[in-house]
Z-matrix of the N, CA and C atoms (Angstrom, degrees):
N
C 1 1.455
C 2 1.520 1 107.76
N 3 1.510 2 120.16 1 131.50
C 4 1.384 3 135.13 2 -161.42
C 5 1.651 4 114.18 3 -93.67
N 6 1.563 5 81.08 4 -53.11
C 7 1.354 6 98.37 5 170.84
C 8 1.896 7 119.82 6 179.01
N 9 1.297 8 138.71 7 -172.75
C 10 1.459 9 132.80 8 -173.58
C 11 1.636 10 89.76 9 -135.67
N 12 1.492 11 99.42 10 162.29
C 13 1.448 12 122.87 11 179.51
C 14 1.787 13 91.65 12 -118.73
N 15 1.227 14 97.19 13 126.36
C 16 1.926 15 87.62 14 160.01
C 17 1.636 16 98.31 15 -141.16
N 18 1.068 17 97.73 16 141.80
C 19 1.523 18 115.01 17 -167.70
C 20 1.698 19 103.62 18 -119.90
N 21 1.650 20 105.79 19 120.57
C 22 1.319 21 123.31 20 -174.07
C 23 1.742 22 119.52 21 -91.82
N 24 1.373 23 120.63 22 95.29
C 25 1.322 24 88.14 23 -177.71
C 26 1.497 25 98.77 24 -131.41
N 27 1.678 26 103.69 25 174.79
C 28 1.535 27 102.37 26 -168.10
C 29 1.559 28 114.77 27 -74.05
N 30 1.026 29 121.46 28 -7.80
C 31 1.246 30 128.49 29 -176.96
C 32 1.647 31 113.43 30 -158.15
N 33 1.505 32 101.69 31 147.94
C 34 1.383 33 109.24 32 168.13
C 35 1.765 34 118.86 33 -37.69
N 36 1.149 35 92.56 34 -64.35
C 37 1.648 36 117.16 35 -175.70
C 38 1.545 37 100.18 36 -46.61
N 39 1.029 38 122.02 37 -41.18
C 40 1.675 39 118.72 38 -176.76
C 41 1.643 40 119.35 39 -52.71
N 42 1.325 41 103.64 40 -20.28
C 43 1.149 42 133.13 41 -156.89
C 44 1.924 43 107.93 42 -96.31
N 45 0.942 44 128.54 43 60.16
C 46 1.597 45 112.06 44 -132.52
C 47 1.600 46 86.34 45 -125.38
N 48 1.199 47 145.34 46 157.29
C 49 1.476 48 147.97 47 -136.18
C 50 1.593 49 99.61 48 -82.86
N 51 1.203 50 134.26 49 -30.76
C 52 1.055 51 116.17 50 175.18
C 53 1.573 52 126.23 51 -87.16
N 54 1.831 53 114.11 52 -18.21
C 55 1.303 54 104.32 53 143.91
C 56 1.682 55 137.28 54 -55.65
N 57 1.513 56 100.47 55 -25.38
C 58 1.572 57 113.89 56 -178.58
C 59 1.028 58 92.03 57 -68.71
N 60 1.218 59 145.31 58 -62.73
C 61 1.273 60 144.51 59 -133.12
C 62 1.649 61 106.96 60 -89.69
N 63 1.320 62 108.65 61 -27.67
C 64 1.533 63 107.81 62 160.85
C 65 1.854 64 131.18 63 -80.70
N 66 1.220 65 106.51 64 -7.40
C 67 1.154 66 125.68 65 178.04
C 68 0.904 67 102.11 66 -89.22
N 69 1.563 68 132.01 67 -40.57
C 70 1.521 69 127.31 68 -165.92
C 71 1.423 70 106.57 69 -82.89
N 72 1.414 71 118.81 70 -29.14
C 73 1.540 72 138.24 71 170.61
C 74 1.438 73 100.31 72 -43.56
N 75 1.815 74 112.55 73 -70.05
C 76 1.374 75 129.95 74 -179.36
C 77 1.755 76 113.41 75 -37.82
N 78 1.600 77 101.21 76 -60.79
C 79 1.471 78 88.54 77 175.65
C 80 1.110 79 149.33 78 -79.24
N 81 1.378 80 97.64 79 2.16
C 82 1.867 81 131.90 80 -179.15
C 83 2.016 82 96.58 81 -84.24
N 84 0.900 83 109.22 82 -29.24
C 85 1.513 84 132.07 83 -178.44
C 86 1.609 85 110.88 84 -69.73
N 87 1.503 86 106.34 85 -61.35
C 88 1.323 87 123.18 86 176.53
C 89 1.696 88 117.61 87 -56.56
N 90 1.578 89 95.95 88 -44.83
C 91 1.289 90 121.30 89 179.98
C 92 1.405 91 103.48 90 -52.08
N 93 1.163 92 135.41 91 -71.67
C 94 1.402 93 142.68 92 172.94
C 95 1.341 94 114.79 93 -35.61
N 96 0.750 95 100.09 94 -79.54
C 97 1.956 96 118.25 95 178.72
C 98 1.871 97 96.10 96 -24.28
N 99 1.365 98 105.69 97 -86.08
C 100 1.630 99 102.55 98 157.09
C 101 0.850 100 135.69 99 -1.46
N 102 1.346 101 102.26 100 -73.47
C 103 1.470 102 114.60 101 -166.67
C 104 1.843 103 100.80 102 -68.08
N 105 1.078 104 113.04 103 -46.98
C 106 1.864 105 112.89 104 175.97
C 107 1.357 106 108.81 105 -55.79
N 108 1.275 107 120.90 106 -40.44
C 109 1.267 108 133.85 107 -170.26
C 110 1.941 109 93.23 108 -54.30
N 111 1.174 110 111.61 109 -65.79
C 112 1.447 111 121.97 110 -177.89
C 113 1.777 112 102.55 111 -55.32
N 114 1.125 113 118.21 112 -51.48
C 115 1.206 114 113.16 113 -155.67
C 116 1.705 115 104.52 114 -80.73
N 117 1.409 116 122.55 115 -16.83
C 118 1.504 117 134.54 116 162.76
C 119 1.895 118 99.85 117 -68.93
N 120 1.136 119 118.46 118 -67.38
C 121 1.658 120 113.72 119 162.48
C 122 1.643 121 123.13 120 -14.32
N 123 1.631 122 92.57 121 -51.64
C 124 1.283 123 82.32 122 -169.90
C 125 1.218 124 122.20 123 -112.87
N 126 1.544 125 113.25 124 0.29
C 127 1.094 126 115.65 125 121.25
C 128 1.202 127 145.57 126 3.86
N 129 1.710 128 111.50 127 -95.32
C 130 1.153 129 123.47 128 169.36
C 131 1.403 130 107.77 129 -64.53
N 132 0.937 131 150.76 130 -29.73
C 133 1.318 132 142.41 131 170.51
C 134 1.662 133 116.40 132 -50.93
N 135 1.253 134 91.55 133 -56.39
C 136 1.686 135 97.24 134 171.91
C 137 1.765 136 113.59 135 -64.44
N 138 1.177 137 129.31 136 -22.12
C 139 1.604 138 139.14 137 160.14
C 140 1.410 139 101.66 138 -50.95
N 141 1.263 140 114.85 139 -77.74
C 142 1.755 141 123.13 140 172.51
C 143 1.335 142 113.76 141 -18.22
N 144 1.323 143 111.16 142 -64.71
C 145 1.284 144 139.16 143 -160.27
C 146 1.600 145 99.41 144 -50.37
N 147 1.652 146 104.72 145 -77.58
C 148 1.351 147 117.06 146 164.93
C 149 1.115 148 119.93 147 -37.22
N 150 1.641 149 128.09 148 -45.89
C 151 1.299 150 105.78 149 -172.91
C 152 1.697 151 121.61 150 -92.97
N 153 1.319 152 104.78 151 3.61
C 154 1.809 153 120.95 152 178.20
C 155 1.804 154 79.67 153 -87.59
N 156 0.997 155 153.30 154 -99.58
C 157 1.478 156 151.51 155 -165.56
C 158 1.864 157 113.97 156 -34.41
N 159 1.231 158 95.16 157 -20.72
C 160 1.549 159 85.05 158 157.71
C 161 1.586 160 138.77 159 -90.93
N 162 1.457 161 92.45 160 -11.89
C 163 1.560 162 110.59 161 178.92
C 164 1.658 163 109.77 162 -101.87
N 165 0.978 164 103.08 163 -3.60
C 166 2.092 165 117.56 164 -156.68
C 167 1.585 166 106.23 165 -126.93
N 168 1.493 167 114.63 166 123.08
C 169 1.184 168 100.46 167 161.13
C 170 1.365 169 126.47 168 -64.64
N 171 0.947 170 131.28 169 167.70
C 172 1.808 171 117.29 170 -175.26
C 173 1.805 172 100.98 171 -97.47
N 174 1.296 173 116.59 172 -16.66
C 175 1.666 174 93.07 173 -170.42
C 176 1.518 175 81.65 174 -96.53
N 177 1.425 176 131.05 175 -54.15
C 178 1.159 177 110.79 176 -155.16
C 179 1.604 178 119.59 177 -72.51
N 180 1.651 179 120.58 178 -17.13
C 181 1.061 180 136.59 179 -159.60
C 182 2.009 181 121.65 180 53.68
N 183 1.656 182 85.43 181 19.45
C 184 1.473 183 83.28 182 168.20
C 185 1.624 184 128.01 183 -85.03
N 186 1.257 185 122.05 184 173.99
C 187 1.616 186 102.35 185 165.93
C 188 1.574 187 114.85 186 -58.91
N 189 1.065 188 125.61 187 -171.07
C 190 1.531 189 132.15 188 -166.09
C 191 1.254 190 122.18 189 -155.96
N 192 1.386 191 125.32 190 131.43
C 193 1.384 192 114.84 191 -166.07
C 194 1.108 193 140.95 192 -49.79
N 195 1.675 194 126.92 193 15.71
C 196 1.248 195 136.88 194 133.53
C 197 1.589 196 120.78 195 -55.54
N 198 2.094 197 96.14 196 -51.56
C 199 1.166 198 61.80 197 -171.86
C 200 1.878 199 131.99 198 -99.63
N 201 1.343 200 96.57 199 32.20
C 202 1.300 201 116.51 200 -174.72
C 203 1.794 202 101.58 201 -95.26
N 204 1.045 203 104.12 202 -21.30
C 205 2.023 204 108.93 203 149.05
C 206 1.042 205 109.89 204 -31.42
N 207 1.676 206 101.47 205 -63.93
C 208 1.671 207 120.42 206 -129.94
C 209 1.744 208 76.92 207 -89.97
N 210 0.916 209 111.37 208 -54.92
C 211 1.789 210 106.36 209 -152.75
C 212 1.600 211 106.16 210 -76.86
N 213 1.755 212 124.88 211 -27.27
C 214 1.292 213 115.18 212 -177.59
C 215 1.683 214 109.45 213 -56.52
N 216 1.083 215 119.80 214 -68.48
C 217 1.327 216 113.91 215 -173.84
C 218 1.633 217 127.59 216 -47.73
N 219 1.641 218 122.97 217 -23.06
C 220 0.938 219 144.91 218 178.70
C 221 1.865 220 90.07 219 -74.76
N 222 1.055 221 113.16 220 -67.01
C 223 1.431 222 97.21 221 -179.32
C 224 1.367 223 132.53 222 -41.05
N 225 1.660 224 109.72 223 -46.95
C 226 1.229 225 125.07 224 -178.82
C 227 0.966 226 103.99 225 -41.51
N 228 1.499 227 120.76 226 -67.28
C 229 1.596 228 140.42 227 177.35
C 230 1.709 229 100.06 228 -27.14
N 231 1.348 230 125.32 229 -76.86
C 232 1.354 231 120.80 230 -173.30
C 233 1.601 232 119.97 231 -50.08
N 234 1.418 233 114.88 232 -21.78
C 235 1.159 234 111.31 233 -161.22
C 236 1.774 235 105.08 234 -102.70
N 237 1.928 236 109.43 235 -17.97
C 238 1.546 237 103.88 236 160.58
C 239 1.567 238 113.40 237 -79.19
N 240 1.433 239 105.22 238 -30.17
C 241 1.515 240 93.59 239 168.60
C 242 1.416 241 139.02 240 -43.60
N 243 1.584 242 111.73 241 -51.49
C 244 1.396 243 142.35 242 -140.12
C 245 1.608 244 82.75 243 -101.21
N 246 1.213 245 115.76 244 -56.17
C 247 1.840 246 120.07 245 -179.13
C 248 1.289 247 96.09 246 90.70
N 249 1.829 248 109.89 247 52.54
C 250 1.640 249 110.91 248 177.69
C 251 1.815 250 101.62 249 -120.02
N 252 1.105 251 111.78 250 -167.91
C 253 1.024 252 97.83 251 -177.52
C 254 1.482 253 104.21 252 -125.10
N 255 1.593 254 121.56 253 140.84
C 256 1.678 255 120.10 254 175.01
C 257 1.520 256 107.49 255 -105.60
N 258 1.101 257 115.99 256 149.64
C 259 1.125 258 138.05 257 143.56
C 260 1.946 259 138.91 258 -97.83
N 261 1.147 260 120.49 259 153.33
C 262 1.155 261 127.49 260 -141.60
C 263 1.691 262 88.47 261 -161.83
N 264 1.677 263 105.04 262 98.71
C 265 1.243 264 112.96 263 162.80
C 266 1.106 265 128.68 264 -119.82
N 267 1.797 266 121.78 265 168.83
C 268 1.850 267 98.13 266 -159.32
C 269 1.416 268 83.78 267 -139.35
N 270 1.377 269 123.54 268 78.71
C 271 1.608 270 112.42 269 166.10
C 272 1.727 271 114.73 270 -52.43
N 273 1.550 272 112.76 271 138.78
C 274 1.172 273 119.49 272 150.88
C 275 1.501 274 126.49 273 -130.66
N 276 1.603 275 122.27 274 115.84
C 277 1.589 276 122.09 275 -166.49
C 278 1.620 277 111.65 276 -82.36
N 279 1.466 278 73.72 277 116.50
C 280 1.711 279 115.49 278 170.34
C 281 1.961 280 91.83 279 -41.63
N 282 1.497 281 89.95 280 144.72
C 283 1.385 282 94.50 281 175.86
C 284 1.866 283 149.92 282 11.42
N 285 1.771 284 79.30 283 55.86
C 286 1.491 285 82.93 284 -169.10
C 287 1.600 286 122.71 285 -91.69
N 288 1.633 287 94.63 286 -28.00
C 289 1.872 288 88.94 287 165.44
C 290 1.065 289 118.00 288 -91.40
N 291 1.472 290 126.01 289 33.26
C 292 1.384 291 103.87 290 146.63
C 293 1.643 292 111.66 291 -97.41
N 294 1.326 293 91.00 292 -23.58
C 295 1.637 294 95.43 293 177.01
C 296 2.237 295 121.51 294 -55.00
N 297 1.650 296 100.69 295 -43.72
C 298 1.067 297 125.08 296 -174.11
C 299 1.982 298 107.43 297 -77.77
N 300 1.713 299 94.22 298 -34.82
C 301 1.374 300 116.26 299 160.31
C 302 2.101 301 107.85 300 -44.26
N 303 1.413 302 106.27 301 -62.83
C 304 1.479 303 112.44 302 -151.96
C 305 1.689 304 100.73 303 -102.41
N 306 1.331 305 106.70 304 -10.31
C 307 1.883 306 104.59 305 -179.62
C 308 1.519 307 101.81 306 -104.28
N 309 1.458 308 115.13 307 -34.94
C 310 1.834 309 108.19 308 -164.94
C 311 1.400 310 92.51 309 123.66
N 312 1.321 311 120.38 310 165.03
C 313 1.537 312 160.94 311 143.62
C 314 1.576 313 97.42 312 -21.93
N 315 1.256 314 104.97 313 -71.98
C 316 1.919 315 129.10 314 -153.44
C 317 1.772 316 79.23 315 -64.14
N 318 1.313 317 136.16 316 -59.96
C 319 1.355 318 122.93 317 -156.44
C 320 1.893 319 104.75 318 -78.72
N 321 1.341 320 125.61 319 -22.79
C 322 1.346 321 131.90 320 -170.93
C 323 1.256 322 84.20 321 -97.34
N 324 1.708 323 146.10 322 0.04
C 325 1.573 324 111.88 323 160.34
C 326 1.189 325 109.28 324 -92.28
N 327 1.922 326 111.81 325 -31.71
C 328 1.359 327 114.96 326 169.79
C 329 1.584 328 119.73 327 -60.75
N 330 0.904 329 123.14 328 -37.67
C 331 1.378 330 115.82 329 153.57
C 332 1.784 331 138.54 330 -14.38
N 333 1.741 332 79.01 331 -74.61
C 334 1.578 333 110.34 332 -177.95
C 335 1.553 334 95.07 333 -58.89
N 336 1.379 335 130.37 334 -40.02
C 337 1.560 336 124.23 335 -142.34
C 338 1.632 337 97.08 336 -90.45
N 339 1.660 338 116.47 337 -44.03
C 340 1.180 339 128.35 338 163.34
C 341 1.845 340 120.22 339 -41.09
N 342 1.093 341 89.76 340 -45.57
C 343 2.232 342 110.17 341 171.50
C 344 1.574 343 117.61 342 -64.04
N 345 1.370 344 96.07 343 -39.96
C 346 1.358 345 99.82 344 179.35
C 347 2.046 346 102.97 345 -86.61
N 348 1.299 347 122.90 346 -78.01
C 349 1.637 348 111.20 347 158.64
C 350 1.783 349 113.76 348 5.17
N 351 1.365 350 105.02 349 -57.56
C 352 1.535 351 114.25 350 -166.11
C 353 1.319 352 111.83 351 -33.72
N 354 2.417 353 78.57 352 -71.14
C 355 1.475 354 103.15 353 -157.11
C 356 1.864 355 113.93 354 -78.44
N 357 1.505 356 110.09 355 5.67
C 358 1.599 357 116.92 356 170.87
C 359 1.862 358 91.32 357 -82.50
N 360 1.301 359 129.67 358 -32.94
C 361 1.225 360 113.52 359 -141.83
C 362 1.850 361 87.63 360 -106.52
N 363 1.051 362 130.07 361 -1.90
C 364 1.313 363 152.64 362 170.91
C 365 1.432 364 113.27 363 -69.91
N 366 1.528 365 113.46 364 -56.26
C 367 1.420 366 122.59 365 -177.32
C 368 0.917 367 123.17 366 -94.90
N 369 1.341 368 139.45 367 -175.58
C 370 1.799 369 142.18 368 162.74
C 371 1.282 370 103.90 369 -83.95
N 372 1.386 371 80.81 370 153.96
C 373 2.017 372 95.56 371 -169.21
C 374 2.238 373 93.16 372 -68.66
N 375 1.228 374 98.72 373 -12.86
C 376 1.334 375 93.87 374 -170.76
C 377 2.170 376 108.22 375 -64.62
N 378 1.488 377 101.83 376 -35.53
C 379 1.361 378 115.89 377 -159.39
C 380 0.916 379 111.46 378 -87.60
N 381 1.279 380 145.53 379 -162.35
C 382 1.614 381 134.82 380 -156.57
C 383 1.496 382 115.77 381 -148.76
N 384 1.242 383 151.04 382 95.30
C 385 1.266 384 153.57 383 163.48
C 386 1.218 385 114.83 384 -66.30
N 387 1.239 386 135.79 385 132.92
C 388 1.505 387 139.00 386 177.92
C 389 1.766 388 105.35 387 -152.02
N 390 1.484 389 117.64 388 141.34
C 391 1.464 390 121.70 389 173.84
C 392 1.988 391 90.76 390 -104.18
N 393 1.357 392 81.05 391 130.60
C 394 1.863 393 88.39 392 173.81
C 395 1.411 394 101.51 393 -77.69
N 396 0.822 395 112.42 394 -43.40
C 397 1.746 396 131.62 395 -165.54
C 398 1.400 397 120.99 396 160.05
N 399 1.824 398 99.62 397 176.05
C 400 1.913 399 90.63 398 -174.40
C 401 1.434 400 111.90 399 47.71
N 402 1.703 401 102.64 400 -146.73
C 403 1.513 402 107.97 401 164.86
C 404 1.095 403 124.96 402 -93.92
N 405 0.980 404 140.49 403 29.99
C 406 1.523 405 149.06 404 166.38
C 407 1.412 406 102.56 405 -104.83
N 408 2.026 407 82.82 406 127.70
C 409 1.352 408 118.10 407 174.70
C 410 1.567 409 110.81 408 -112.42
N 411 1.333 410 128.31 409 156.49
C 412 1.404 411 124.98 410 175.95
C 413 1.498 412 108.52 411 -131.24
N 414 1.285 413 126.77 412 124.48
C 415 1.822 414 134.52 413 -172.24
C 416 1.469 415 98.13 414 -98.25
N 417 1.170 416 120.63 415 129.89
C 418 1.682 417 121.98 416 157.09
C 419 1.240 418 82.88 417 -95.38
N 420 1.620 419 121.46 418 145.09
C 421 1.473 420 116.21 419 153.80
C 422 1.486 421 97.55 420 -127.11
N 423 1.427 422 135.95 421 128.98
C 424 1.232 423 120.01 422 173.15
C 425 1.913 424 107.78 423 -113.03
N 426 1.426 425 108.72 424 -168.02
C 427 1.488 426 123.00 425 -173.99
C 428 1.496 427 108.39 426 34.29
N 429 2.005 428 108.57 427 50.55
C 430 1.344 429 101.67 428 170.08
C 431 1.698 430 101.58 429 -97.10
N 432 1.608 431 98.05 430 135.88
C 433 1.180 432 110.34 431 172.80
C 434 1.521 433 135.77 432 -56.97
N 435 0.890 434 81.34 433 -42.97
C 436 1.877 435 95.03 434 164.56
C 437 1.955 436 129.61 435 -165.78
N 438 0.980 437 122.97 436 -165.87
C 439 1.392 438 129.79 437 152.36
C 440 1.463 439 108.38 438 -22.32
N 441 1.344 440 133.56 439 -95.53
C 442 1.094 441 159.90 440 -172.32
C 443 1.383 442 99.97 441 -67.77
N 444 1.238 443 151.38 442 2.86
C 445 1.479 444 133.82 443 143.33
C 446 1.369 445 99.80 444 -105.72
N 447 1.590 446 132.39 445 19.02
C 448 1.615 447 128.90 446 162.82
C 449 1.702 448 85.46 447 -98.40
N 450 0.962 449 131.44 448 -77.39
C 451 1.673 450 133.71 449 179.37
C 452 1.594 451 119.82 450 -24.69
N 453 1.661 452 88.68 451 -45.89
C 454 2.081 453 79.54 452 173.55
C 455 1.274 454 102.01 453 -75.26
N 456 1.383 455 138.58 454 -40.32
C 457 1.686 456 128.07 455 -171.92
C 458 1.507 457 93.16 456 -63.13
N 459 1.411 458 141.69 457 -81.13
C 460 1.365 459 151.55 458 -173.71
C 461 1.994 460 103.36 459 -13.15
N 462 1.224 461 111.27 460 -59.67
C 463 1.090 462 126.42 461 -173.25
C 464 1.685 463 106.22 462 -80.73
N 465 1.535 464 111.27 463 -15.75
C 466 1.392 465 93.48 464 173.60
C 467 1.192 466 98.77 465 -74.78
N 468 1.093 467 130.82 466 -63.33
C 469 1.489 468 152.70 467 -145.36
C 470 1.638 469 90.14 468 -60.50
N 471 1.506 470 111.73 469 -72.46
C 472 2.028 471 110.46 470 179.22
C 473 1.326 472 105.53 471 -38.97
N 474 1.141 473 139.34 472 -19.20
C 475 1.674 474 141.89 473 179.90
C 476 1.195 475 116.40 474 -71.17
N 477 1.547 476 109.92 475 -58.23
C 478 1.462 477 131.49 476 -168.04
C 479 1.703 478 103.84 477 -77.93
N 480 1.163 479 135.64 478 -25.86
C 481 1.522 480 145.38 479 146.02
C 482 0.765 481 130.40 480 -25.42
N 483 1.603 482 106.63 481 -66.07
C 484 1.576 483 128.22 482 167.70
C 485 1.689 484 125.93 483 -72.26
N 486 1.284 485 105.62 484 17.71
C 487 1.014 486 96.14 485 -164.17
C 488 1.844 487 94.65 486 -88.03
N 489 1.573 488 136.94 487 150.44
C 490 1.163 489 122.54 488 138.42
C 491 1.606 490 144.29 489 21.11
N 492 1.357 491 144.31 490 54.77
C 493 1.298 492 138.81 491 -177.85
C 494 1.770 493 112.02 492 -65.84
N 495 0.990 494 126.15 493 118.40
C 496 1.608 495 114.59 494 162.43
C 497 1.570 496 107.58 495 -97.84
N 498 1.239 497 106.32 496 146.66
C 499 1.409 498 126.94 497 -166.93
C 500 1.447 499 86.12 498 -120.86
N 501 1.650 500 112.13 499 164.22
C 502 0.968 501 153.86 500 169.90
C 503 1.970 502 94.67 501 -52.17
N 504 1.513 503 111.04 502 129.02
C 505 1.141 504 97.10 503 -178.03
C 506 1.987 505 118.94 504 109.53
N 507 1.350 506 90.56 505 -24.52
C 508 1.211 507 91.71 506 174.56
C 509 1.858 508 108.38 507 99.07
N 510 1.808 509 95.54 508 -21.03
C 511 1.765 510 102.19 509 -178.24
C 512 1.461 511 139.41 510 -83.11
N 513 1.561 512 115.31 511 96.03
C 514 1.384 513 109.40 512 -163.10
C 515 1.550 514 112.26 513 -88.61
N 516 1.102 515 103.66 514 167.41
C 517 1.509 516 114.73 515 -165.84
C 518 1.679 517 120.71 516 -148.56
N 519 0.972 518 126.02 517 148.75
C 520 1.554 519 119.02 518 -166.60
C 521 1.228 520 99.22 519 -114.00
N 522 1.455 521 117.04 520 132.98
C 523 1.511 522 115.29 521 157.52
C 524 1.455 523 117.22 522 -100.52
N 525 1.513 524 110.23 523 175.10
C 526 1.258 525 102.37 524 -165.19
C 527 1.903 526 90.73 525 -155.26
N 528 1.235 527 123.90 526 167.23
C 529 1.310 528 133.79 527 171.66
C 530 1.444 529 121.57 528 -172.19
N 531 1.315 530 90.61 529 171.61
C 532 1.732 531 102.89 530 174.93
C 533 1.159 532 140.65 531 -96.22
N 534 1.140 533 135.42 532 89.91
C 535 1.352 534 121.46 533 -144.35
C 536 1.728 535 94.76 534 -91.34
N 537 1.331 536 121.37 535 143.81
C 538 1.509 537 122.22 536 169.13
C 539 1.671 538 120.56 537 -131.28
């Protein structure tokens, strides 16, 4: 319910079938309008929707190799501009189907979702995490200063990997990968 019409008048009699009948017109009128009003809402909502799931994997909620299309070259761009230096890393996790092999599906997505969490909480909100697929993840890292501020991120991130997973069950497990 959008909203009600109530119509005040001094008397019944004022009220006489061809005012009814225009009032009822009016709110049949209102009614519509509304109702588009909502259905344009959600609409665009459902647009959003679609277009965050085209750029995003859905389990990991990372970007996705579209949109690591869209955003690699855009980076490049900032980083010949700026005269900084980017990086472009390609994690791949060390022994994960056997893990997904010996726990199930449900523990190799929890896995993945825990890996991905990590490597957002690893980087700057500025840089970019994306799962290509499988276990492969891809890092834009940009405005790295040098060698040794690519090595401290590299090593944050190989840290935060390794850290402990608990699974369902009480069973934890370590992941591990390659970063290149």
């Amino acid at each position: 319910l959008w909203a009600f019409l109530v119509v005040v008048a001094a008397s019944e009699s004022d009220l006489d079938s061809q005012v009814t009948e225009v009032l009822t017109h009016l709110g049949q009128l209102v009614n519509r309008s509304l109702a588009q009003l909502d259905l344009r809402a959600r609409l665009a909502e459902e647009q959003r929707r679609n277009t965050y799931l085209a750029y995003h994997d859905p389990l990991t909620n990372l970007a996705n190799r579209r949109a690591v299309e869209a955003e690699l070259p855009k980076a490049v761009g900032r980083a010949e501009r700026h005269q900084q230096m980017l990086a472009v890393a390609l994690l791949d996790l060390d022994n994960f189907k056997p893990i997904n092999d010996r726990f199930g599906h449900a523990a190799g997505d929890h896995l993945l979702m825990t890996i991905a969490a990590r490597l957002k909480a690893a980087i700057r909100e500025t840089d970019l995490a994306a799962r290509l697929g499988g276990d492969e993840f891809l890092l834009i890292l940009e405005d790295i200063e040098d060698d040794t501020g690519l090595a401290q991120v590299l090593d944050r991130v190989a840290t935060t990997i390794r850290q402990p997973i608990h699974l369902d069950g009480g069973v934890e497990v370590h992941a591990n990968g390659s970063i290149g």
